[in-house]
N, C-alpha and C positions, 0 to 999 in steps of 0.2 A: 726398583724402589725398595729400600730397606725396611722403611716405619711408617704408616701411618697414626700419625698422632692427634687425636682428638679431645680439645677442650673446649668449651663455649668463653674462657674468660681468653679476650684475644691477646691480653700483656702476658700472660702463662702461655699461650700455646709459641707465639713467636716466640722466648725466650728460650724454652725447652725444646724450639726446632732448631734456633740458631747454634745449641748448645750440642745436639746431636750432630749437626752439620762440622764443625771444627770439628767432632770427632771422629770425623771419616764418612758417617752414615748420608743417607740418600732421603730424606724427610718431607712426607705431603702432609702438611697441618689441614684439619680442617675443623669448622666452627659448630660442628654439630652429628649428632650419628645417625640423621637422615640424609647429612652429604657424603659420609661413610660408606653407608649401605647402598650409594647408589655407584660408590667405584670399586666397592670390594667384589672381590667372586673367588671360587673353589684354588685357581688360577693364581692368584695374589702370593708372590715367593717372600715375603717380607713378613713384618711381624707388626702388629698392632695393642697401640698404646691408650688407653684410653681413660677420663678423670670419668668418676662415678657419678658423683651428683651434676651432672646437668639439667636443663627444660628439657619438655618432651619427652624422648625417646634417654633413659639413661646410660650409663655404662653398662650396669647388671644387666641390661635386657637389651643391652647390642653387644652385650658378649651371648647372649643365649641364641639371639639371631644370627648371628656368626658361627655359633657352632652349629647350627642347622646347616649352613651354606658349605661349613669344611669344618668337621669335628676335631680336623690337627694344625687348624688355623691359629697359632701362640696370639696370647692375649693377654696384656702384664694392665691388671686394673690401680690411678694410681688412689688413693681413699684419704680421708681426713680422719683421726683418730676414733669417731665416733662409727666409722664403715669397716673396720676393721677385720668385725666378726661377719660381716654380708662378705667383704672379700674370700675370709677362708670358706668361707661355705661357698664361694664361688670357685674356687679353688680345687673343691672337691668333687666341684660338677666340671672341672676338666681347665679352668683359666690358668695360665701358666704360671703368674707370679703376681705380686703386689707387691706396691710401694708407698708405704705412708706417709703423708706432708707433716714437716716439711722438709723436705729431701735437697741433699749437695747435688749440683749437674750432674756430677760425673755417678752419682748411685744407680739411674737407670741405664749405663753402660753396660753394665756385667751383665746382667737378668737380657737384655735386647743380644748380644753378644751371644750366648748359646742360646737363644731364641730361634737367632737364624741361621745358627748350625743345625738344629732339629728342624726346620723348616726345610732347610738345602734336604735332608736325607732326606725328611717326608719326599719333599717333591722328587728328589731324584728315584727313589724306592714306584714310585707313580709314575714317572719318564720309561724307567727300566720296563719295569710288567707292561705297561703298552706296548712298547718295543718288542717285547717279545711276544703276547697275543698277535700282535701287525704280521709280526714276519711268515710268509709263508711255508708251510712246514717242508717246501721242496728247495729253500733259502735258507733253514735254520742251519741247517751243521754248516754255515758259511757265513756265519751271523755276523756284521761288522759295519760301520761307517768308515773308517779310515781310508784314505784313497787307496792304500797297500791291498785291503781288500775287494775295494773297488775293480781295479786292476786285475786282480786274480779274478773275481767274477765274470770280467768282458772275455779276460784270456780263456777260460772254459770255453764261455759259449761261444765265443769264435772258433776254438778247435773243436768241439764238439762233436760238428756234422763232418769236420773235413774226413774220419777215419785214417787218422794216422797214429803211430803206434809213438806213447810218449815218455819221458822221463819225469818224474816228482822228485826234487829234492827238499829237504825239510827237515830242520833236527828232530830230536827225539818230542814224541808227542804234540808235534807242530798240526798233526792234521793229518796227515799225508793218506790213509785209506778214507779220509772223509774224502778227499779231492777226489782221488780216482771214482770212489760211488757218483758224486754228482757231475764227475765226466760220462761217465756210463748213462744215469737218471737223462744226463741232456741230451742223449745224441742217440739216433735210430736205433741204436741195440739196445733202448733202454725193456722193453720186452722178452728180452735172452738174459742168458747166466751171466750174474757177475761172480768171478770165481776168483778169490783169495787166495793165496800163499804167502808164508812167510817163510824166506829162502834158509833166515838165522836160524828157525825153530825148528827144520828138518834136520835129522842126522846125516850124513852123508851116505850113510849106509841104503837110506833108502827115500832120499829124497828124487833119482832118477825116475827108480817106482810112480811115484804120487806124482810125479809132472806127467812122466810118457804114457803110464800104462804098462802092465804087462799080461802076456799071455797065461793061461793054464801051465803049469810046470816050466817056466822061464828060468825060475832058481831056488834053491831049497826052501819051501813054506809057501811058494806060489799057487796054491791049493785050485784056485779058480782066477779066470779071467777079472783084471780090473781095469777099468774105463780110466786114464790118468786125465788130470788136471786141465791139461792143458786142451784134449776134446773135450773134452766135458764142458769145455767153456766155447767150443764153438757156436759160431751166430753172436757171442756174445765178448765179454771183456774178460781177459784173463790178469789180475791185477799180480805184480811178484813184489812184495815188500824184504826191505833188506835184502837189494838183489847184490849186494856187494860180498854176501855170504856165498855165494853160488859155488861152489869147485871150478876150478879151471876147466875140467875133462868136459863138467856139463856143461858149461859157457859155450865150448865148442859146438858140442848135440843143439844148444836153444837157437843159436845163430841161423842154425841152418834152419830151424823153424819158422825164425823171422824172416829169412829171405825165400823160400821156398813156400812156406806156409801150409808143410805137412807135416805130419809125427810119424814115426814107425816104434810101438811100441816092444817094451824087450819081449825076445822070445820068438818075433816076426818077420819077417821080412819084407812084406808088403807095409808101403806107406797110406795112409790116410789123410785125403785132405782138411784142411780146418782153416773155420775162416773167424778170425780172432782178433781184437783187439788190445795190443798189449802196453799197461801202462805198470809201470816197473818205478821202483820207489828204492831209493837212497839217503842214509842218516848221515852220510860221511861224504866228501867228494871225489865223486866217481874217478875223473880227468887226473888227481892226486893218483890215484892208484895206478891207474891208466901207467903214469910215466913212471912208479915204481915196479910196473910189473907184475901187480897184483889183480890186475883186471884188464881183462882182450880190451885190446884197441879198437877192433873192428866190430865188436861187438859195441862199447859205449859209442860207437859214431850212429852203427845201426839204429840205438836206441834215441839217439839226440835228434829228432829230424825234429820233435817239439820237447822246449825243458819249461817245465812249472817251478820257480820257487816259490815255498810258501815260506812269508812272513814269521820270524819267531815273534813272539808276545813282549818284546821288549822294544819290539821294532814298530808296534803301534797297541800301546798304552790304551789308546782312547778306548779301546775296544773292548779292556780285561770289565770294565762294569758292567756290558751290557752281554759277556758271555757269562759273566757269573750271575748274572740273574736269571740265565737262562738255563743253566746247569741246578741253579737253585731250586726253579720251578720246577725242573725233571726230577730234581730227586727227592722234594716233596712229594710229588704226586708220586714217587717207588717207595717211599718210607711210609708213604699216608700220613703226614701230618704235615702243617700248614707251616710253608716257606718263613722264616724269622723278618723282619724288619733289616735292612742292613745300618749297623750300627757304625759309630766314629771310628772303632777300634780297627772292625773289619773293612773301612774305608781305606784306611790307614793299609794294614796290608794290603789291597787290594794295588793302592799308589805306590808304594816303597818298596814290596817286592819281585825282584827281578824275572821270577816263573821259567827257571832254567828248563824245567819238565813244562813247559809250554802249556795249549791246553786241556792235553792229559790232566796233569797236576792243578792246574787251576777247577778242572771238574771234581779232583778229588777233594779241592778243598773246599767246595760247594756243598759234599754229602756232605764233609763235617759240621761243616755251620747249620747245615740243617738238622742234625743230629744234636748239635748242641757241644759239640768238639771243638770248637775251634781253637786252635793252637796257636791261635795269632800274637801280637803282643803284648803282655799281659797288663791290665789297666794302672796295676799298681808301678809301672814304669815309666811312669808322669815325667814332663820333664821337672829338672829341678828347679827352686828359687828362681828367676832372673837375681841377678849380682843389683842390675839398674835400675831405673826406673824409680818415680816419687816412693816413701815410705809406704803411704797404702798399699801400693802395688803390692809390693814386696810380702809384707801384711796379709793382704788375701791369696798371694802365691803359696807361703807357707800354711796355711792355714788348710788352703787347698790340701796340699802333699801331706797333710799327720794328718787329715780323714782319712785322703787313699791307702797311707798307711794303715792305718789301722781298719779300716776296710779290711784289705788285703789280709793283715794277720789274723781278723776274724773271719776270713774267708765269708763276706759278706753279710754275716750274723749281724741284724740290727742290737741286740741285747748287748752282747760280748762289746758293741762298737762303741756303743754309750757309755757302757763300765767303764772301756778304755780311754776316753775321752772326758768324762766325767761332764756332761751337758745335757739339759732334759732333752727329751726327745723329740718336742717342736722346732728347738735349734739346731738340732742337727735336722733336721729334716727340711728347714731353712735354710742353714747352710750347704745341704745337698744341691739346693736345687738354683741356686744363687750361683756353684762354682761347676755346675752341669754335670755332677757323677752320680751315674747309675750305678747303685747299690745292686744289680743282679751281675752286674759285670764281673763282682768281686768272689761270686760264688760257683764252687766247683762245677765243673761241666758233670752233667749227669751220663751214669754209667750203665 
């Protein structure tokens, strides 16, 4: 339902339902604000319309009972000349807009129109934070409805308990040391080490070191015995990201790890056994290499006995809102200050761009908004005119675009906006709220 509309006179309320109805809208008229209050609640995704002077119960004080029920419940009062001043003073105690008789059909389109875009956010801003309160914090770094994610959830914990050694493929910032932790968290080793490497960020010089171990004096600066990686993660998961970095020479040494499932660290000669689970991550395709050359063959079969692909973010959309609300909330609570409202703009990017940095980059662009960075689209890149459409269209299109302009080149400044425009400042504060732009949008992000 888009509107509930409330008038007691029944020739005005059907006209102005019939009249919203041709206009696309979803419309429950009803004859009074005690039949109102009894199908409204917190819940209600639409916007309500309502005339002031009725019997009984009026509009000003089923707007006052409404905002008890949902203080972001939009409420457009419509008044007769002489209600005029009770509307803006209703206005200032939070009702959305007013419309004075006697009004063309089509006047309360626009004001209902971003109505129920600010209602869509409220509620979806409300959807989101439940969502993420619900989810369990051993489900969060896997947060998703999409069946993509679905799928990769059952896939875990189906291999979980089998103990078998896996492959993660996943571009950049896809997840991929998230997966491997809640392979580990699900499955009997979750009590033992999970041991990280990342193959890309060792030097070659001494990435054999920090896997095998080496002995006291193995080789120049070996000062004292080191425990390597790879035990150290016995009992436990030894996870190798960017294992397409590896050297050839070591590919050879880890093979034998994996099928024998002992180390001999340098220096030694005695082997050690280790009992390990190894789940090994790829940003590129392993099997590509494989046939160039650039990766043991018998090494990637060894490691394929289970492959995970995780999903890039372009491959399930649905998801990027409710990981950004959750990234939101995390970085609230790191910044100490309270997560923003998500706005149209940030909507806007959130749908349109493609998140090549997956949800790395999407977490990063969560600190920002919560800092007050956001680098998204900027407001003032409205679309232009429509060409079509009746003359008013057109009319309040443009009219739209030289606020935001001038917005824009006042970087927000109500004063400066006014000069430029040359309109007192109830009219433009009218016309703000008529063409639904937020004047903070327009102002430099704080530094």
């Amino acid at each position: 339902m888009d509107v509930a509309f409330i008038d007691d006179d029944e020739t005005l309320r059907a006209a102005n339902a019939q009249a919203l109805t041709l206009a696309g809208l979803t419309v429950a008229p009803f004859p009074s604000a005690t039949a109102a209050l009894g199908a409204l609640d917190a819940s209600f995704p639409g916007v309500v319309v309502t005339d002031v002077r009725m019997p009984g119960i009026d509009g000003l004080e089923l707007f006052r009972r409404l905002r008890a029920i949902d203080p972001d419940l939009p409420v457009i009062l419509i008044t007769g000349h002489g209600d005029v001043a009770m509307a803006v003073e209703a206005m200032r105690e939070g009702a959305y807009d007013f419309v004075a008789k006697p009004y063309p059909a089509d006047r309360l389109l626009g004001p209902i129109r971003h109505a129920l875009e600010k209602r869509r956010l409220v509620l979806e801003n409300r959807a989101l934070r439940r969502a993420v309160e619900e989810t369990s914090a051993s489900d969060m770094p896997l947060l998703g409805a999409t069946p993509a994610m679905e799928r990769l959830r059952a896939t875990l914990r189906q291999i979980a308990d089998a103990d078998v050694d896996v492959l993660i493929e996943g571009e950049t910032g896809a997840g991929k040391e998230v997966v491997a932790t809640a392979l580990h968290r699900w499955s009997p080793r979750a009590a033992r080490p999970f041991v990280a490497v990342n193959c890309g960020a060792l030097p070659e010089s001494v990435i054999e070191s920090e896997l095998f171990g080496h002995e006291a004096g193995a080789f120049t600066g070996a000062v004292k015995k080191r425990v390597g990686r790879i035990e150290h993660a016995h009992g436990g998961t030894l996870f190798l990201d960017e294992i397409e970095a590896m050297p050839p020479a070591l590919q050879i040494k880890f093979l034998r790890v994996l099928e024998a499932r002992e180390v001999t660290p340098l220096g030694m000669n005695e082997t050690r056994k280790v009992d390990i689970r190894v789940a090994a991550a790829s940003k590129v395709d392993l099997l590509e290499l494989v046939r160039t050359n650039a990766f043991r063959e018998d090494l990637y079969y060894r490691l394929h006995v289970a492959t995970i692909r995780i999903p890039p973010l372009r491959e399930r959309r649905d998801d990027v809102p409710l990981l950004f609300a959750h990234f939101l909330d995390r970085a609230g609570r790191r910044f100490r200050r309270e997560p923003p409202p998500m706005t149209a703009a940030v909507r806007r990017k959130l749908d349109q761009h493609d998140w090549p940095g997956n949800v790395r980059e999407l977490a990063h662009y969560a600190e920002r908004v919560a800092l007050g960075l956001d680098d998204g689209p900027a407001p003032a890149a409205a679309p232009p005119a429509p060409q079509g459409g009746s003359l008013p269209d057109r009319v309040e299109a443009f009219e739209a675009e030289q606020i935001r302009q001038a917005l824009a080149a006042a970087q927000g400044d109500i004063q400066a906006t006014l000069h430029a425009l040359g309109v007192p400042r109830k009219t433009l504060y009218d016309k703000l709220k008529r063409h639904g732009i937020d004047q903070s949008a327009f102002r430099p992000p704080k530094r």
